[in-house]
N, C-alpha and C positions, 0 to 999 in steps of 0.2 A: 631126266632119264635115269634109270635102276641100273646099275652094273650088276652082272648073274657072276654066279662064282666059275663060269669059265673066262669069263674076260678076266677076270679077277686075279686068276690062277697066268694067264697068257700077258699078263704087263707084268706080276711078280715076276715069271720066266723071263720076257725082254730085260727087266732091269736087272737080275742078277747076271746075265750073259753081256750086259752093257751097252746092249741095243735100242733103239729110241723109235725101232719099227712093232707094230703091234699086228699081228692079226688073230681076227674071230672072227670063226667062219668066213664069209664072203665080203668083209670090213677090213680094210688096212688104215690103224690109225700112225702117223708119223708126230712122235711129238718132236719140240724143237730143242728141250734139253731135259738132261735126267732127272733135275726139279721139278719140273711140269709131268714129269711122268712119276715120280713120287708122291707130285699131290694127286694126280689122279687114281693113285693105288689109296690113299691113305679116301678118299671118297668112295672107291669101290669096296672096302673093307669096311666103311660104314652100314654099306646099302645090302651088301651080305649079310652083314649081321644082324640088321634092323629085320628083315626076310624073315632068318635062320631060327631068333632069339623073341617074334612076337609071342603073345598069351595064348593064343590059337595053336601056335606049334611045341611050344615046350608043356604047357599045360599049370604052368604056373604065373601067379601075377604079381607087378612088381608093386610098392607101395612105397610111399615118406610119410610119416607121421613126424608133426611141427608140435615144438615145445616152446611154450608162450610164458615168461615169469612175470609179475606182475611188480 
């Protein structure tokens, strides 16, 4: 599942208020501590970014170039 940057934005909110209730939209998630809802921010901050930050949307592409010595 993809977290959207309103859930995103709505567990940052719970966590800095220090609440472990979440809702979006018509969804109440209850987590059972503020770790578990820290790792599910630091997963929805992925899933944003990976969205926000593809080739299609910035317009630019990423690349490594590997250096082999013999």
């Amino acid at each position: 599942m993809a977290f959207s940057a309103e859930q995103l934005a709505a567990m940052e909110s719970a966590a800095a208020s220090g609440q472990l209730r979440v809702q979006s939209g018509d969804k109440i998630i209850q987590f059972q501590s503020l770790d578990m809802l820290l790792k599910a921010i630091v997963m929805a901050r992925s899933d944003v970014t990976a969205t926000t930050t593809s080739p299609t949307n910035s317009g630019s592409f990423r690349h490594r170039t590997a250096i082999f010595d013999d």
